[in-house]
C-alpha positions, -999 to 999 in steps of 0.1 A, spaced: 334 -200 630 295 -202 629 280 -206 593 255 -174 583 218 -187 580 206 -191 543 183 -164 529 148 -177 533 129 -175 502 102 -142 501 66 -158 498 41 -133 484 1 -141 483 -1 -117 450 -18 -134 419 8 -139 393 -3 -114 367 -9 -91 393 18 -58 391 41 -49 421 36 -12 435 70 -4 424 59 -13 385 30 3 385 49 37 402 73 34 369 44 29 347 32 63 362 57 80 361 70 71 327 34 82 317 36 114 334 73 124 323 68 150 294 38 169 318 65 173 350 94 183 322 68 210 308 60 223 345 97 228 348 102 248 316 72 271 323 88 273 358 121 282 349 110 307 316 87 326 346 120 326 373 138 339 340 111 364 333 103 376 372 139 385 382 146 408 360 111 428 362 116 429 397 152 443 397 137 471 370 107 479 393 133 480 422 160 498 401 131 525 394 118 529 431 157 534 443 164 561 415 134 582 405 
């Protein structure tokens, strides 16, 4: 039985300090959070709003 190679260890040329993409994409987001939750309430309260208009205007074109 043949023993797995060891993991080598990840080298990375960043300047300690410096943020990885995947911290500053949470940072973003985190910071952006309440305007994407407000774009989905103004979504939904206008998919709320449009259906039932459009059934009326349909309902109204079917039965004079």
């Amino acid at each position: 039985m043949q023993r797995k190679p060891s993991p080598t260890p990840t080298v990375t040329n960043r300047p300690p300090g410096e943020e990885t993409t995947t911290k500053r994409l949470r940072r973003w987001a985190r910071r952006r959070h309440r305007d994407a939750a407000d774009h989905v309430l103004k979504g939904i309260c206008y998919g709320i709003g449009t259906g039932p208009a459009g059934l009326a205007f349909w309902w109204f074109e079917q039965y004079p």
